[in-house]
Structure formats: structure tokens, C-alpha cells
PDB file of N, CA, C and O in Angstrom, chain B, residues numbered from 101:
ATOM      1  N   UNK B 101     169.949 -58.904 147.685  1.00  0.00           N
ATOM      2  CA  UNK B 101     169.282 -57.638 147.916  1.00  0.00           C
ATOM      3  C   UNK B 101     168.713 -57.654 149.331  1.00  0.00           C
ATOM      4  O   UNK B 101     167.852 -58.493 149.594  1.00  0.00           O
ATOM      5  N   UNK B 102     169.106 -56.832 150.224  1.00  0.00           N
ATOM      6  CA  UNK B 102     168.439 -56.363 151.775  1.00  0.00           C
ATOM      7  C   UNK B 102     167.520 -56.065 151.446  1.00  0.00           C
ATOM      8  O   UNK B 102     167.449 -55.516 150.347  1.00  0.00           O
ATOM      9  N   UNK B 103     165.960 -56.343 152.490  1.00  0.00           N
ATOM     10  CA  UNK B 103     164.776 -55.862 152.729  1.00  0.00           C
ATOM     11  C   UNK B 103     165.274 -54.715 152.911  1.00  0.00           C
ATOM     12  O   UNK B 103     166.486 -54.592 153.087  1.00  0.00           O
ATOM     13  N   UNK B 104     164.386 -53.596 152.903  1.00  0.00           N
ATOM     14  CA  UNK B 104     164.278 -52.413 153.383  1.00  0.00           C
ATOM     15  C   UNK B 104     163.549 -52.577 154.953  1.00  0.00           C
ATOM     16  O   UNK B 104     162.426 -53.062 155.086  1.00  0.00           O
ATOM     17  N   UNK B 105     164.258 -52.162 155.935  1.00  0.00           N
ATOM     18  CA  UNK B 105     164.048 -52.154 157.168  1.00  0.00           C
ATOM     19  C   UNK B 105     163.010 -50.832 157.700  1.00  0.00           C
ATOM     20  O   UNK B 105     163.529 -49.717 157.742  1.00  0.00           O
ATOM     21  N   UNK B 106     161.912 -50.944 158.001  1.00  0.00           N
ATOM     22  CA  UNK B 106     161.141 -49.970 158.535  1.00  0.00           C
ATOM     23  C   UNK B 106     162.140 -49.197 159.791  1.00  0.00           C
ATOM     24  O   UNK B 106     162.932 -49.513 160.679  1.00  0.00           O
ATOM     25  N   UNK B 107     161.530 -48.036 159.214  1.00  0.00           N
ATOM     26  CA  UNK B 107     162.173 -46.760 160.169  1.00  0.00           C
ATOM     27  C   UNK B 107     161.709 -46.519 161.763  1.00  0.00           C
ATOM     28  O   UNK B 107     160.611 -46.948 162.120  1.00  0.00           O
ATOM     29  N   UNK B 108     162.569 -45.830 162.694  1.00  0.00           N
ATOM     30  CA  UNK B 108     162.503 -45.977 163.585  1.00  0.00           C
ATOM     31  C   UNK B 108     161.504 -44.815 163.917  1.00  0.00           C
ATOM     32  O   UNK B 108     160.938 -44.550 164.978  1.00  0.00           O
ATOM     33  N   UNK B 109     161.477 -44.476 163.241  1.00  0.00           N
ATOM     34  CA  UNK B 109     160.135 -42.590 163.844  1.00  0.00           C
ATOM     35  C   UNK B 109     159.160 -42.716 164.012  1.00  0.00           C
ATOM     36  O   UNK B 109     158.618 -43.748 164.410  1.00  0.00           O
ATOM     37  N   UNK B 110     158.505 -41.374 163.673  1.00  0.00           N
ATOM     38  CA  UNK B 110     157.483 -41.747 164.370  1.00  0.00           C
ATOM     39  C   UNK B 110     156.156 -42.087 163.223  1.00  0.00           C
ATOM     40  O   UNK B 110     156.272 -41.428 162.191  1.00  0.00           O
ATOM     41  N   UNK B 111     155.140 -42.854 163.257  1.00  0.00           N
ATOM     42  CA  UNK B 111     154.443 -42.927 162.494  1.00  0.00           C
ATOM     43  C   UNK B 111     153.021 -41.782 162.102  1.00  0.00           C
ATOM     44  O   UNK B 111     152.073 -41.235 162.666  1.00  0.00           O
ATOM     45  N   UNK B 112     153.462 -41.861 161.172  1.00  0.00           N
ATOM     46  CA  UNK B 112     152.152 -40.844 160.590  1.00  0.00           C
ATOM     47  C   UNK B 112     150.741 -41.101 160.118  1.00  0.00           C
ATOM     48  O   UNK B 112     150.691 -41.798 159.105  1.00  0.00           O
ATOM     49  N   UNK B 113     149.567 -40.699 160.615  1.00  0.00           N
ATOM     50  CA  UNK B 113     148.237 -41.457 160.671  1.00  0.00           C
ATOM     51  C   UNK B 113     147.423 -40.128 159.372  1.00  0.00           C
ATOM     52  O   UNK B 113     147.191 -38.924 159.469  1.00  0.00           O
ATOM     53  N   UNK B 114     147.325 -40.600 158.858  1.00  0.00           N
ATOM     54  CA  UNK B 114     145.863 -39.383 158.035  1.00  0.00           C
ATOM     55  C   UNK B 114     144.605 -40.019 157.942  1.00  0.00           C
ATOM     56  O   UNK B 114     144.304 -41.142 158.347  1.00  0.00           O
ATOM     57  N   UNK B 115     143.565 -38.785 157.089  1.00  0.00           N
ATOM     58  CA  UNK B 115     142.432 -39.053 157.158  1.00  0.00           C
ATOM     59  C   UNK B 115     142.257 -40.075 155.683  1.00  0.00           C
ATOM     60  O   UNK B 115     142.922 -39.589 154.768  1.00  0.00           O
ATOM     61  N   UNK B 116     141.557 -41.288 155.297  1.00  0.00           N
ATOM     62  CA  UNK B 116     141.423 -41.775 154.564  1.00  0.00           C
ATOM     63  C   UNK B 116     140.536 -41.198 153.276  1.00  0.00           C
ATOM     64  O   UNK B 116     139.329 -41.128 153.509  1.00  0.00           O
ATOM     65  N   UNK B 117     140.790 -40.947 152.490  1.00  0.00           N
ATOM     66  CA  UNK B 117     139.974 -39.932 151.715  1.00  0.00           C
ATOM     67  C   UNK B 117     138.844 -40.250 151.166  1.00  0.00           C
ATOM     68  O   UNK B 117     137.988 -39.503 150.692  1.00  0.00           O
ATOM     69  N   UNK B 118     138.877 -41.995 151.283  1.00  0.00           N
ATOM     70  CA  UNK B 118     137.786 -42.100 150.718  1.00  0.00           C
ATOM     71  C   UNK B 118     136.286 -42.286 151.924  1.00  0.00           C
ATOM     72  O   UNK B 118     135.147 -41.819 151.911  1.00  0.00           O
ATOM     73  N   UNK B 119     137.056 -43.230 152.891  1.00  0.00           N
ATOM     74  CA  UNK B 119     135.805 -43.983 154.534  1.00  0.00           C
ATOM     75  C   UNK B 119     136.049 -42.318 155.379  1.00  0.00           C
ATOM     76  O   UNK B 119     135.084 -41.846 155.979  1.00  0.00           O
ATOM     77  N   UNK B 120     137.094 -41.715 155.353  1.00  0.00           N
ATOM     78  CA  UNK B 120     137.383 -41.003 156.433  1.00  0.00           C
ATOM     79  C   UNK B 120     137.991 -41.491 157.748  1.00  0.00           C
ATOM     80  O   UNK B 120     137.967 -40.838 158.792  1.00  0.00           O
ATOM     81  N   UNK B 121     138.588 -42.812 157.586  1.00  0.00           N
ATOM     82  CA  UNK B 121     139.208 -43.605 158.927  1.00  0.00           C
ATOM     83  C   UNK B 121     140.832 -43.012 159.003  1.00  0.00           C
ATOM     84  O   UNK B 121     141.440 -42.002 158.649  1.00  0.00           O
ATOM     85  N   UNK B 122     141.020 -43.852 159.454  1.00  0.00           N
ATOM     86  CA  UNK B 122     142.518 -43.385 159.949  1.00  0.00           C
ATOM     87  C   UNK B 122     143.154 -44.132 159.035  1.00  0.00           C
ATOM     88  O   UNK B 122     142.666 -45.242 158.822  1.00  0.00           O
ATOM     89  N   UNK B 123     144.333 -43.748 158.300  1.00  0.00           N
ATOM     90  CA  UNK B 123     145.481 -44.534 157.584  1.00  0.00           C
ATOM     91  C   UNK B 123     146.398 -44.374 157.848  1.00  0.00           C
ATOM     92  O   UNK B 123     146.578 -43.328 158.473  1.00  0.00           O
ATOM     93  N   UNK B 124     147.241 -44.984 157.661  1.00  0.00           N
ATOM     94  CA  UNK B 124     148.901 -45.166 158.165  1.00  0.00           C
ATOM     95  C   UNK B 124     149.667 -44.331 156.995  1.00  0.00           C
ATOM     96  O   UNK B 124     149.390 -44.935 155.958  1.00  0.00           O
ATOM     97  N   UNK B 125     150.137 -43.707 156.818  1.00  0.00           N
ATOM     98  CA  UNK B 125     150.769 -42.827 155.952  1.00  0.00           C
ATOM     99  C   UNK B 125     152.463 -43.061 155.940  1.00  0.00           C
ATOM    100  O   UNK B 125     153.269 -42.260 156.414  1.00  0.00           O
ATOM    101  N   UNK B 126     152.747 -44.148 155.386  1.00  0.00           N
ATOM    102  CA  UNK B 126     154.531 -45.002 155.780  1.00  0.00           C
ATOM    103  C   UNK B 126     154.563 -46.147 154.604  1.00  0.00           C
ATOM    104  O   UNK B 126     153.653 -46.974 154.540  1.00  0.00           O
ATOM    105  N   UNK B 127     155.501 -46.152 153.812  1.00  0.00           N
ATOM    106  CA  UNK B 127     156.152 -47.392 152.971  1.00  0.00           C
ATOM    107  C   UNK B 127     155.396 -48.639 153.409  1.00  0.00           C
ATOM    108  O   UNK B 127     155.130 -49.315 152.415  1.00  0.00           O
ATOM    109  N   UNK B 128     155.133 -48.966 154.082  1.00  0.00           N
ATOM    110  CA  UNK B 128     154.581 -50.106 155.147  1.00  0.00           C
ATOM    111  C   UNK B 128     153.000 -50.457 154.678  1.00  0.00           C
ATOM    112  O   UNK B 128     152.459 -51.561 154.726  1.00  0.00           O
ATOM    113  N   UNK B 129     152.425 -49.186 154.213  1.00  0.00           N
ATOM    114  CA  UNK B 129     150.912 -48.975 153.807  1.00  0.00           C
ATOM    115  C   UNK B 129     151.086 -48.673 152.941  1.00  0.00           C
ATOM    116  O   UNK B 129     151.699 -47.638 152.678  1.00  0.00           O
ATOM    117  N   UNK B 130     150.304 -49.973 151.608  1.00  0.00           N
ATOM    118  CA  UNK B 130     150.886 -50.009 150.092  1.00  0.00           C
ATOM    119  C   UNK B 130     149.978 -48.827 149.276  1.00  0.00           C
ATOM    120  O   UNK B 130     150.242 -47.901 148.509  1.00  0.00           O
ATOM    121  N   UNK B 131     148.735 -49.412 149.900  1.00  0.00           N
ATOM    122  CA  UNK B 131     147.189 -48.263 149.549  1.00  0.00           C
ATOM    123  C   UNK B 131     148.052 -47.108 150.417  1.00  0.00           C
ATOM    124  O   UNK B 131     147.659 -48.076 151.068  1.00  0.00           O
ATOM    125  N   UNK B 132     148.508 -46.482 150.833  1.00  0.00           N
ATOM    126  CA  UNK B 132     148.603 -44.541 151.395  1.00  0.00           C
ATOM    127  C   UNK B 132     148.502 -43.798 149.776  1.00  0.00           C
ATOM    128  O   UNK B 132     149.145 -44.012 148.749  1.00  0.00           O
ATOM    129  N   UNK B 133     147.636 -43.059 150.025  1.00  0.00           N
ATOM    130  CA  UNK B 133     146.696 -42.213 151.358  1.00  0.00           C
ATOM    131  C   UNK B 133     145.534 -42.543 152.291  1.00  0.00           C
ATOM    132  O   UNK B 133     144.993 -42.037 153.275  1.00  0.00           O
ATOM    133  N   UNK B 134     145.363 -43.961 151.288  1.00  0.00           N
ATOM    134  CA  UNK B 134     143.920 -44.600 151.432  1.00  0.00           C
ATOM    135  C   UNK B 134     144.194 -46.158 152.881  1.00  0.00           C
ATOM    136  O   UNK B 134     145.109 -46.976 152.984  1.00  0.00           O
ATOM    137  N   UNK B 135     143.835 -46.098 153.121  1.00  0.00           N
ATOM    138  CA  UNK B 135     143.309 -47.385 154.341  1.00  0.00           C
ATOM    139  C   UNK B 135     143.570 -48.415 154.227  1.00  0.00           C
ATOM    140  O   UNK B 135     144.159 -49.010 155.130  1.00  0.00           O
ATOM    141  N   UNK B 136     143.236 -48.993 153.095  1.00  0.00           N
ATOM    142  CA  UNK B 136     142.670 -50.117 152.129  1.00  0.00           C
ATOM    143  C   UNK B 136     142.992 -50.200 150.501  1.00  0.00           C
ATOM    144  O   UNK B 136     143.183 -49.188 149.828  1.00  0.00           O
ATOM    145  N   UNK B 137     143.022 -51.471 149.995  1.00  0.00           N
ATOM    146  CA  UNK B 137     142.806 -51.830 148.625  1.00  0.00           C
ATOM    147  C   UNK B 137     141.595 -51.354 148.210  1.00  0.00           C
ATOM    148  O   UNK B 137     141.556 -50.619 147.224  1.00  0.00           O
ATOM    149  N   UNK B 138     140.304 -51.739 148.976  1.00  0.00           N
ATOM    150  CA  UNK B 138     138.999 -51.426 148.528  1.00  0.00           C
ATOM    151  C   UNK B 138     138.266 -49.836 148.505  1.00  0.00           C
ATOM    152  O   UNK B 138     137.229 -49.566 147.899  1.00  0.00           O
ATOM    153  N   UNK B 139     139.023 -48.952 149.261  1.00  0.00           N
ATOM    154  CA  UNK B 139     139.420 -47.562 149.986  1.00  0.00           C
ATOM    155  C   UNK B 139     139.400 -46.993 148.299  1.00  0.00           C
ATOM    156  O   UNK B 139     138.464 -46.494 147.674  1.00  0.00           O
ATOM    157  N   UNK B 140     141.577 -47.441 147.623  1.00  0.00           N
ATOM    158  CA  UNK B 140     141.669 -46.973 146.784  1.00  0.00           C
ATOM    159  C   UNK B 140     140.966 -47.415 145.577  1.00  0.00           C
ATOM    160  O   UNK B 140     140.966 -46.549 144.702  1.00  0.00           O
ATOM    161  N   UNK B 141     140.448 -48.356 145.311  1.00  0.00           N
ATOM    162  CA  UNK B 141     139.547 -49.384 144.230  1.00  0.00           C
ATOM    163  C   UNK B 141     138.735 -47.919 144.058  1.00  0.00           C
ATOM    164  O   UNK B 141     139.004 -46.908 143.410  1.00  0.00           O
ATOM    165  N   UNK B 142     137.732 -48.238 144.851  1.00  0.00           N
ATOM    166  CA  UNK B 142     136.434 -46.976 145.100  1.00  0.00           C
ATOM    167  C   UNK B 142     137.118 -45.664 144.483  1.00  0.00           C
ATOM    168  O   UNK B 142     136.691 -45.387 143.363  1.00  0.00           O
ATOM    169  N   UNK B 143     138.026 -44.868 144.960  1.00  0.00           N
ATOM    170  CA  UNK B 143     138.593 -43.338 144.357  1.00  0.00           C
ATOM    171  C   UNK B 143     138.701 -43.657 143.173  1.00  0.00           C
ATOM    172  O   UNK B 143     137.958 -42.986 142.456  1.00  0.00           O
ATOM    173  N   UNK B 144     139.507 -44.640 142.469  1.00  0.00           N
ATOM    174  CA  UNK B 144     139.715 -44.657 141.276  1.00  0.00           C
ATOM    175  C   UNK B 144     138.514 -44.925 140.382  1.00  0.00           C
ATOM    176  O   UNK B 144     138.366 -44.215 139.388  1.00  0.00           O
ATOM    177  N   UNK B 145     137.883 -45.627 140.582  1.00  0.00           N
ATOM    178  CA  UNK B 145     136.330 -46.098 139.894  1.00  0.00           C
ATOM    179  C   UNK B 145     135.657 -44.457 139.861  1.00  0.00           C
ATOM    180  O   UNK B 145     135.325 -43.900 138.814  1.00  0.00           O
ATOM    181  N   UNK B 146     135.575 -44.008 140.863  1.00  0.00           N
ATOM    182  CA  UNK B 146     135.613 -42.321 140.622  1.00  0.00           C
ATOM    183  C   UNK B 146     135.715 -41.610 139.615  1.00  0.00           C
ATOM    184  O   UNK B 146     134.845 -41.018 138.977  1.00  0.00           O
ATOM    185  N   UNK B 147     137.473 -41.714 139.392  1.00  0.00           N
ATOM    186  CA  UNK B 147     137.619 -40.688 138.150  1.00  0.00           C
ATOM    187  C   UNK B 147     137.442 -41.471 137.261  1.00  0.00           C
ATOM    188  O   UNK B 147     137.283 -40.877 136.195  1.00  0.00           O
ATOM    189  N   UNK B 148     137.361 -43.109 137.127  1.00  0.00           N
ATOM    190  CA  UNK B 148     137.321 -43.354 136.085  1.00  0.00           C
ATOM    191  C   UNK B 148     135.626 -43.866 135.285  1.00  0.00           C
ATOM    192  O   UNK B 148     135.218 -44.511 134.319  1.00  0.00           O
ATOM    193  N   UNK B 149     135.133 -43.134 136.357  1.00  0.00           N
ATOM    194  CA  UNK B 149     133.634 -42.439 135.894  1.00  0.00           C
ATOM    195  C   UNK B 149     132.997 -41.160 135.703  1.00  0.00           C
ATOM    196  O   UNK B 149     131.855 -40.775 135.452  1.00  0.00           O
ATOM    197  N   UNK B 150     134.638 -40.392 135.998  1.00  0.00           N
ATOM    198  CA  UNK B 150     134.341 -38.936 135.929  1.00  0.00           C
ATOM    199  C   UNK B 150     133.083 -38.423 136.667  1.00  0.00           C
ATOM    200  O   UNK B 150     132.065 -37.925 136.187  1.00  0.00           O
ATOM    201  N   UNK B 151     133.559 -38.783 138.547  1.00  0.00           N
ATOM    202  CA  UNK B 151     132.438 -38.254 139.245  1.00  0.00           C
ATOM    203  C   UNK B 151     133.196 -37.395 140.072  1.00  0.00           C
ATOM    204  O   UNK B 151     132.683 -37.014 141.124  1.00  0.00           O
ATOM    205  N   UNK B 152     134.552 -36.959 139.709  1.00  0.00           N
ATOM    206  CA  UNK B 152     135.669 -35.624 140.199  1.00  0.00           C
ATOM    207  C   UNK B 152     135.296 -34.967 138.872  1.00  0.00           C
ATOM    208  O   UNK B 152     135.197 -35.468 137.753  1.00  0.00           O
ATOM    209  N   UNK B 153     135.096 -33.562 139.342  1.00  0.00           N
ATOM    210  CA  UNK B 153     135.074 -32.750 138.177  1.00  0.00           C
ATOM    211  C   UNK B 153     135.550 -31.029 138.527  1.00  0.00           C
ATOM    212  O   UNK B 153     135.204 -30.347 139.491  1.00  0.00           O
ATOM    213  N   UNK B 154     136.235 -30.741 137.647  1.00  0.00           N
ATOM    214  CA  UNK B 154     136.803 -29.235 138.337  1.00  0.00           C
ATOM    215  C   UNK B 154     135.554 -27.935 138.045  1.00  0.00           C
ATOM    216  O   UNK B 154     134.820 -27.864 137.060  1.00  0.00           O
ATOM    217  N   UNK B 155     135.584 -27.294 138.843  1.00  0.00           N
ATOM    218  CA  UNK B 155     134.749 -26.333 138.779  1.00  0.00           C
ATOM    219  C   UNK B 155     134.752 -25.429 137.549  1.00  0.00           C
ATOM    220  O   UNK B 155     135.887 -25.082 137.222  1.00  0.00           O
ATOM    221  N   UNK B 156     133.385 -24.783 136.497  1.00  0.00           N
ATOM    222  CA  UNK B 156     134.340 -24.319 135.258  1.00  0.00           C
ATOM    223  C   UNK B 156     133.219 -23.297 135.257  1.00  0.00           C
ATOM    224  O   UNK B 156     132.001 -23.455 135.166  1.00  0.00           O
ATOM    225  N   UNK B 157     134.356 -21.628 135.453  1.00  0.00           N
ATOM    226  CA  UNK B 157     133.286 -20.747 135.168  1.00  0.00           C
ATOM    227  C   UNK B 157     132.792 -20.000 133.566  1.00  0.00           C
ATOM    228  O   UNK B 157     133.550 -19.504 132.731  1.00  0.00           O
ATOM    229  N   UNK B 158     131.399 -20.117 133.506  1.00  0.00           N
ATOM    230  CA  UNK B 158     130.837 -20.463 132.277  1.00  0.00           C
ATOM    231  C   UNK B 158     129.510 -18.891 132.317  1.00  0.00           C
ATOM    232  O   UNK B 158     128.748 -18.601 133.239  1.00  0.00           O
ATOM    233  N   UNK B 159     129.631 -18.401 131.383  1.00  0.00           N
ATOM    234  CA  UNK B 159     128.461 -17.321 131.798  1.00  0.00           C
ATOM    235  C   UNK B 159     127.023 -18.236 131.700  1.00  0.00           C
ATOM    236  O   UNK B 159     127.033 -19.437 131.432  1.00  0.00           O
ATOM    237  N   UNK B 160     126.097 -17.646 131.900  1.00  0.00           N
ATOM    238  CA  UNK B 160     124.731 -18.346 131.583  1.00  0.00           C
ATOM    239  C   UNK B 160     124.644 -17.592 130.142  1.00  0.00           C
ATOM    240  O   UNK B 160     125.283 -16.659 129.655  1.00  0.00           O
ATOM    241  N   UNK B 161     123.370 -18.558 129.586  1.00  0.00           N
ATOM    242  CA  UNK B 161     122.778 -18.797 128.245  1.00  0.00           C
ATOM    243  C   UNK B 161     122.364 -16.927 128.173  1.00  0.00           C
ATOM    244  O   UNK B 161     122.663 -16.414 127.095  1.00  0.00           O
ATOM    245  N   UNK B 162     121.946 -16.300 128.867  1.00  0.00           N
ATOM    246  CA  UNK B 162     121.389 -15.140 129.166  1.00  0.00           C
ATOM    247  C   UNK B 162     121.929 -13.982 128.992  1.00  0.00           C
ATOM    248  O   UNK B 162     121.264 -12.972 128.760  1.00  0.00           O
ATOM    249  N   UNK B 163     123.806 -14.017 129.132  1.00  0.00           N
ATOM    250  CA  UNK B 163     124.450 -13.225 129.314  1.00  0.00           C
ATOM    251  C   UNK B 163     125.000 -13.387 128.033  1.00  0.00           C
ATOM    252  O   UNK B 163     125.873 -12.594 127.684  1.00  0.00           O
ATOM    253  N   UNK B 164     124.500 -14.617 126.987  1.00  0.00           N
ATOM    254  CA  UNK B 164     125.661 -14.104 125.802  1.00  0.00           C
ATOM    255  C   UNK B 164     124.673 -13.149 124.837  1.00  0.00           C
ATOM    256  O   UNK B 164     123.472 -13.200 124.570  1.00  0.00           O
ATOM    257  N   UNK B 165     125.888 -12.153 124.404  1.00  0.00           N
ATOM    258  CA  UNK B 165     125.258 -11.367 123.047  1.00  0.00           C
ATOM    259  C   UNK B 165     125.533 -11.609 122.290  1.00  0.00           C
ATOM    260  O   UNK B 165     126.719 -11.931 122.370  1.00  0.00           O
ATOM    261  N   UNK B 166     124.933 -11.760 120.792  1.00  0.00           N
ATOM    262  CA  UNK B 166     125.827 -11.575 119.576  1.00  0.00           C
ATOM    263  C   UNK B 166     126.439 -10.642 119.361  1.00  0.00           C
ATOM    264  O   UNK B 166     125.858  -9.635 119.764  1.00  0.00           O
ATOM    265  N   UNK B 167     127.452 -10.436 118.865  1.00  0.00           N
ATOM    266  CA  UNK B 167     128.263  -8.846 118.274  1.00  0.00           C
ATOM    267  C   UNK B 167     127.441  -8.699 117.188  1.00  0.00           C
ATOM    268  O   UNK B 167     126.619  -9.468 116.689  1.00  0.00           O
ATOM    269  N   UNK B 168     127.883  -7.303 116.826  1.00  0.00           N
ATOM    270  CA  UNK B 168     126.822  -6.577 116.363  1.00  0.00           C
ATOM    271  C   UNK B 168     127.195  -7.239 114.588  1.00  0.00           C
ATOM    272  O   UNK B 168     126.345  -7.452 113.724  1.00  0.00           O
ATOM    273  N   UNK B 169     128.613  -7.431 114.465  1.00  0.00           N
ATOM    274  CA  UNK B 169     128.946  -7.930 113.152  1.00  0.00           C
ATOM    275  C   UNK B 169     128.447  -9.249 112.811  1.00  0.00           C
ATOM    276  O   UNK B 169     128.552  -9.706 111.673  1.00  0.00           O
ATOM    277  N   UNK B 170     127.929  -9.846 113.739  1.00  0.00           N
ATOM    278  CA  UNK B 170     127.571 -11.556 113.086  1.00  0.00           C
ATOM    279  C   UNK B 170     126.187 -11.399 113.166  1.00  0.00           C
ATOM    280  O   UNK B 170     125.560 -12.444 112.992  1.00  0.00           O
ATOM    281  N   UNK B 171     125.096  -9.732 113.519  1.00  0.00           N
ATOM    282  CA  UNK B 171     123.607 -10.405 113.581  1.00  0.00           C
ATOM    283  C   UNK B 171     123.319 -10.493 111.793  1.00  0.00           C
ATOM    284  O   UNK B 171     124.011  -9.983 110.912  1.00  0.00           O
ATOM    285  N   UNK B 172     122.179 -11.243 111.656  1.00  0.00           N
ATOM    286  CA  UNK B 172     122.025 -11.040 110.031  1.00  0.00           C
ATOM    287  C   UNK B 172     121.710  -9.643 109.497  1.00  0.00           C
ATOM    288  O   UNK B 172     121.412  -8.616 110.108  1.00  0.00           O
ATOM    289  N   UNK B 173     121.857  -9.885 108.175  1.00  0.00           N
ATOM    290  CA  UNK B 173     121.801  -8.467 107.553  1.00  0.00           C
ATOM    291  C   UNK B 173     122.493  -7.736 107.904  1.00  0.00           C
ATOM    292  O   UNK B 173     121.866  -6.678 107.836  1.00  0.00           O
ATOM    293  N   UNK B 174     123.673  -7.492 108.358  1.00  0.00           N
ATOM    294  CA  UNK B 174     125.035  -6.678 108.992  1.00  0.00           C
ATOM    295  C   UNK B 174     125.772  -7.502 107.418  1.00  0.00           C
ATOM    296  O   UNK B 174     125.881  -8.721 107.291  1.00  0.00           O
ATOM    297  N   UNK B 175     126.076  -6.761 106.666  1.00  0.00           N
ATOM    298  CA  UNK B 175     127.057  -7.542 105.642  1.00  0.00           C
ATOM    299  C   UNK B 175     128.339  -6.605 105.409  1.00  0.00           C
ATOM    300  O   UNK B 175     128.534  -5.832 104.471  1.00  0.00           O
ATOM    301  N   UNK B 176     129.289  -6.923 106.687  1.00  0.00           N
ATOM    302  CA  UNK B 176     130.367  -6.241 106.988  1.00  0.00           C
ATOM    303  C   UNK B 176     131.421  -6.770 106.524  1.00  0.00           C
ATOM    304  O   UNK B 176     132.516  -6.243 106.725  1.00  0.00           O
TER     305      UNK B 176
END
């Protein structure tokens, strides 16, 4: 089996998502997107503390009514 030979182009740098440093974004960089082993360690310990969470729109306590069929004494 041949190594896989790194490509001749040009290399691609991003922002590290977790430090904000520069990462190498190429086969070459095992952690991409991340910098580092310790980079991606950290993101994952993240979700897997559920400290990513999606935004969820929810009315307030204030805005709910009962319908008129579930208040008591309504025996509909």
C-alpha cells in the first residue's frame, strides 16, 4: 500500500473554533477544524456536557391561556 503523498496546492489556514488560532485545514491536520488534540478534546467535552444548545422559541408562563373547554366547571 503507497502512502498518500501530500498535495501540491495551496494550503488552507482557518480559525480554530475552539483557542481562535490558526489551523491548518489539509489531511495532514488529524484534529481539522481544530489546531490541536486538546483544541478538539475541549469542543467535545462541550457537547458532551450539553454546554451547545439550540435556541428554542417558547412563549412565557404569562402568555399561556387555558381554552375555555378545559377551565373547571365547563363540562363539555
Amino acid at each position: 500500500m503507497m502512502p498518500i503523498a501530500p498535495s501540491d496546492g495551496p494550503v488552507k489556514h482557518v480559525t480554530c473554533p475552539t483557542c481562535g488560532g490558526v489551523s491548518v485545514y489539509a489531511p495532514s491536520n488529524p484534529f481539522r477544524p481544530f489546531c490541536s488534540e486538546r483544541c478538539k478534546q475541549i469542543d467535545l467535552g462541550a457537547w458532551a456536557s450539553e454546554q451547545f444548545t439550540m435556541p428554542v422559541d417558547t412563549q412565557p408562563d404569562d402568555d399561556l391561556t387555558v381554552p375555555t373547554h378545559a377551565k373547571p366547571g365547563n363540562n363539555l
